[in-house]
C-alpha positions as CSV (number, residue, x, y, z in Angstrom):
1,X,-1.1,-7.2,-24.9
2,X,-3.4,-9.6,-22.5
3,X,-1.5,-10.0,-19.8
4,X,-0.2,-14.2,-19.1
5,X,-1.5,-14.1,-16.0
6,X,-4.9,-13.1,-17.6
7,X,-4.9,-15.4,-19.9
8,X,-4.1,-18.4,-17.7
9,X,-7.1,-17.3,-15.6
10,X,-9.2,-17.5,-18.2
11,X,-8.2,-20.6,-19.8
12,X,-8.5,-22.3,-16.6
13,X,-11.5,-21.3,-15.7
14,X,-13.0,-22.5,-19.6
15,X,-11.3,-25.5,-18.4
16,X,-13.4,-26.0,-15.2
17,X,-16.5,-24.7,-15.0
18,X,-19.4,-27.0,-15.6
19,X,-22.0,-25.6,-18.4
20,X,-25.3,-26.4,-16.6
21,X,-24.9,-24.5,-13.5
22,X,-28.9,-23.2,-13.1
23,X,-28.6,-21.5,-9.7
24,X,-26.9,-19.3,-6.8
25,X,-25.8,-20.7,-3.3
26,X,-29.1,-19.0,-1.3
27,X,-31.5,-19.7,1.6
28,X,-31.1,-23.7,2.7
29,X,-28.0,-24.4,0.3
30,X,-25.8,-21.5,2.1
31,X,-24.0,-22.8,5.9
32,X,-24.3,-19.4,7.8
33,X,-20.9,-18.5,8.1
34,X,-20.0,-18.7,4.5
35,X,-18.9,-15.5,2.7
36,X,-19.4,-15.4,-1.1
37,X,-17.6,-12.1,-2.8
38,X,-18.8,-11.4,-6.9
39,X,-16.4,-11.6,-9.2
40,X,-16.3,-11.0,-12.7
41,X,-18.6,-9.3,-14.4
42,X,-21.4,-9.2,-17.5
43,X,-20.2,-12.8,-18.0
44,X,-21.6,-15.2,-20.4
45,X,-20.5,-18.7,-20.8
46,X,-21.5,-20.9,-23.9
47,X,-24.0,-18.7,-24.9
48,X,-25.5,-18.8,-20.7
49,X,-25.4,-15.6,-19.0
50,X,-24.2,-16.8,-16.0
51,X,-22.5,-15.1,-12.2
52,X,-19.3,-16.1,-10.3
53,X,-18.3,-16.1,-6.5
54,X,-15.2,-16.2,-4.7
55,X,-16.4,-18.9,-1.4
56,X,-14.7,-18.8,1.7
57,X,-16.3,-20.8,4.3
58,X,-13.9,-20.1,7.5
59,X,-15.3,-22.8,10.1
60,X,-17.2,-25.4,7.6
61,X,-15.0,-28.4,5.9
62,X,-16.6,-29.5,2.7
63,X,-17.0,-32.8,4.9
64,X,-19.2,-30.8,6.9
65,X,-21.1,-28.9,3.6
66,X,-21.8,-32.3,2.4
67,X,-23.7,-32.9,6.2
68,X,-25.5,-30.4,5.8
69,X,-27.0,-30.7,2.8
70,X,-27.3,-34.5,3.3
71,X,-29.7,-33.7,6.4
72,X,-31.7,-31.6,3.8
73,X,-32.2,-34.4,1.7
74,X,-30.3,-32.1,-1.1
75,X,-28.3,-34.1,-4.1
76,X,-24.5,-33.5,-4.6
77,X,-21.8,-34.8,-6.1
78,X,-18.3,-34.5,-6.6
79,X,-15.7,-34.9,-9.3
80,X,-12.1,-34.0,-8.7
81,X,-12.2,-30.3,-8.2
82,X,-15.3,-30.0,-9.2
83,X,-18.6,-30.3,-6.4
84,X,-22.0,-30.0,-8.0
85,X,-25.3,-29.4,-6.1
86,X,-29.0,-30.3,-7.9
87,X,-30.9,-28.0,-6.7
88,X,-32.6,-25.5,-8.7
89,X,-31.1,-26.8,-11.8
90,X,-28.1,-26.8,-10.5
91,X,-24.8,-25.0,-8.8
92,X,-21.1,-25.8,-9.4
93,X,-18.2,-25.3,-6.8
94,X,-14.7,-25.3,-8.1
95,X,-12.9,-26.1,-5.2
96,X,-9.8,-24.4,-4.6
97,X,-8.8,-25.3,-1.1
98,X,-9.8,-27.4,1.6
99,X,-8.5,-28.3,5.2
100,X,-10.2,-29.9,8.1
101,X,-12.2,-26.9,9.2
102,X,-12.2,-24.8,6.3
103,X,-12.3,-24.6,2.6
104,X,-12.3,-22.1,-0.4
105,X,-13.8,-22.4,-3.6
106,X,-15.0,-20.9,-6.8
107,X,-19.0,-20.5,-7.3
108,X,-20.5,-20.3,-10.8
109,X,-24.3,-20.0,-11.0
110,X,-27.1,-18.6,-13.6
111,X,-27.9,-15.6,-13.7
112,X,-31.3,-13.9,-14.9
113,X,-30.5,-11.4,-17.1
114,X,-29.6,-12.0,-20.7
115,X,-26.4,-10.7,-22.6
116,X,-24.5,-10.2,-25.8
117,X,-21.4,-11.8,-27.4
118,X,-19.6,-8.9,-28.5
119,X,-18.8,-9.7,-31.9
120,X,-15.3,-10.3,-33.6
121,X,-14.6,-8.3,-37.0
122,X,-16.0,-9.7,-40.2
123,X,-12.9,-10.8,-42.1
124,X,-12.1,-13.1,-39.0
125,X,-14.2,-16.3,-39.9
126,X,-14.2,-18.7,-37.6
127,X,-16.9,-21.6,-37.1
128,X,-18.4,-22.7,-34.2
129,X,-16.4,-22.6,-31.2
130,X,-16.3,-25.7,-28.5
131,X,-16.2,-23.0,-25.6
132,X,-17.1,-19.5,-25.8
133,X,-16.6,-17.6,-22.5
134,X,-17.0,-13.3,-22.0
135,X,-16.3,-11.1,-19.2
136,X,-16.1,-7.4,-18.9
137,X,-13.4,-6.3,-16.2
138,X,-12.1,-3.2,-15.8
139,X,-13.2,-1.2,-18.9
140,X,-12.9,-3.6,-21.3
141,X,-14.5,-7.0,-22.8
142,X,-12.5,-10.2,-23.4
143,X,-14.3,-13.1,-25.5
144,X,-12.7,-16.3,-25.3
145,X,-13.2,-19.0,-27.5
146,X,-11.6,-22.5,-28.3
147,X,-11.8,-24.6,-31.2
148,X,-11.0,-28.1,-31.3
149,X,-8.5,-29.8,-33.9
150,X,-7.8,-27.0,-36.2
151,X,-5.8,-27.3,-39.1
152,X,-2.2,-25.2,-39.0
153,X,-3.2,-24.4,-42.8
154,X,-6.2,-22.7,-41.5
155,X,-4.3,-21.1,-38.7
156,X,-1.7,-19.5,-40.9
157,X,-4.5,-18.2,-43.0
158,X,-6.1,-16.9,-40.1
159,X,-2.8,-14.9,-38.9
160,X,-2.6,-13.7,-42.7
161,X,-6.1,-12.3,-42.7
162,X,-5.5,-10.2,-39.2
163,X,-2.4,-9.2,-40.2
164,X,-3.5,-7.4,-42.9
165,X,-5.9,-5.4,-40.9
166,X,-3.5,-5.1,-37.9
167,X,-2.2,-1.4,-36.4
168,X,1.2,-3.9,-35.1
169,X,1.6,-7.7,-34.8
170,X,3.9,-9.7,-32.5
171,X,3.9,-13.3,-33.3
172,X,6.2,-16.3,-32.8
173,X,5.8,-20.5,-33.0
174,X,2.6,-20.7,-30.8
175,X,1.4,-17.9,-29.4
176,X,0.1,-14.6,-32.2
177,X,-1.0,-11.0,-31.0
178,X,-2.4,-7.7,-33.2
179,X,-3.4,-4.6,-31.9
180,X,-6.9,-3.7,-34.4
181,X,-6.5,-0.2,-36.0
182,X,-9.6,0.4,-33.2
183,X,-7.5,-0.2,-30.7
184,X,-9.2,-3.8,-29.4
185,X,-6.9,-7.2,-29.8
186,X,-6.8,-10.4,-31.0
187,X,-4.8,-12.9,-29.0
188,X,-4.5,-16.6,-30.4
189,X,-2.8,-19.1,-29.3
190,X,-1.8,-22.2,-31.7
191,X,1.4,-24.8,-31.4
192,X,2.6,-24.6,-34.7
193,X,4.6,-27.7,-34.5
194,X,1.5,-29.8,-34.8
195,X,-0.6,-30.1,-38.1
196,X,-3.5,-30.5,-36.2
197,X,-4.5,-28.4,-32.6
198,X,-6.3,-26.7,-30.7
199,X,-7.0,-23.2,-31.6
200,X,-7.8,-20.5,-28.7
201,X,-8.9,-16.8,-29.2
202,X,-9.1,-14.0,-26.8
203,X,-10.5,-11.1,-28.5
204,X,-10.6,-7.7,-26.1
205,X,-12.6,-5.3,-26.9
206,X,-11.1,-2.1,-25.2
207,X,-14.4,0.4,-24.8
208,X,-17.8,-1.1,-23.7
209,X,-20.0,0.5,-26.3
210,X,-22.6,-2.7,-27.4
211,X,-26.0,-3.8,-25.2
């Protein structure tokens, strides 16, 4: 089973990463003494192959980011957690801690190359989802995807339909995992005490075998 602690990762970051993030911290946008480590991996967010960085900038404030890129004439702007730069089409910092000399933050930028949705099995029939992240991390492929006001009937159906396909099941009031006769897993998460609610999916797919 997805681990909680996985899951709340990933549901957070669905949560806070802005879509149109064009471009990677680089050249004029980067104060010298940042560090940026990769993380994640092959990941693709609303259908935008995009890249992620861990930011820790050790003796730079954001106060002192925004300087900087002021005396380069660069736009920004900033929205709760959330500091975008237009440049390049764009570059979104998810900021995670900040102090008077310091701060740490979460980079997510575009990336060139062009992936694949891996894709769920056929007798799961979903629509459109309103968020539809993937990410590849150790050995395995997770595809997360939220849909907006769905109906409990349509969930129970759902359940029904996996179920019958399902190697074993574990399921209770709002959270439903099956292990796939292939050995992947479908993880959805819907408070059945509402008619009406948001529906999440995490389907892992445990060998990496498509393009």
């Amino acid at each position: 089973m997805i681990k909680k602690r996985n899951l709340i990762s990933i549901l957070t970051l669905i949560f806070f990463i802005a879509t149109d993030a064009k471009a990677c911290l680089f050249g004029d946008l980067k104060e010298k003494n940042m560090q940026l480590i990769p993380i994640g991996k092959n990941t693709i967010l609303n259908g935008s192959t995009i890249q992620m960085f861990n930011l820790f900038s050790p003796s730079c404030s954001l106060e002192c980011y925004m300087r900087i890129l002021n005396e380069k004439n660069l736009r920004f702007t900033k929205q709760g957690s959330l500091f975008y730069i237009g440049k390049e089409g764009g570059i979104t910092l998810q900021l995670l801690s900040l102090s008077n000399n310091a701060m740490s933050a979460r980079v997510i930028c575009k990336a060139k190359n062009k992936l694949k949705y891996i894709q769920l099995p056929n007798y799961i029939k979903l629509s459109n989802p309103s968020t539809d992240f993937q990410s590849e991390d150790n050995g395995s492929v997770s595809r997360t995807m939220m849909f907006k006001n769905f109906k409990k009937n349509d969930y129970l159906n759902l359940v029904y339909q996996i179920q019958k396909q399902a190697k074993t099941s574990d399921l209770n009031s709002s959270f439903s995992y099956f292990e796939l006769k292939d050995g992947s897993e479908v993880n959805l998460i819907f408070d059945m005490r509402k008619l009406i609610n948001n529906l999440v999916v995490v389907y892992v797919e445990k060998s990496i075998s498509h393009a």
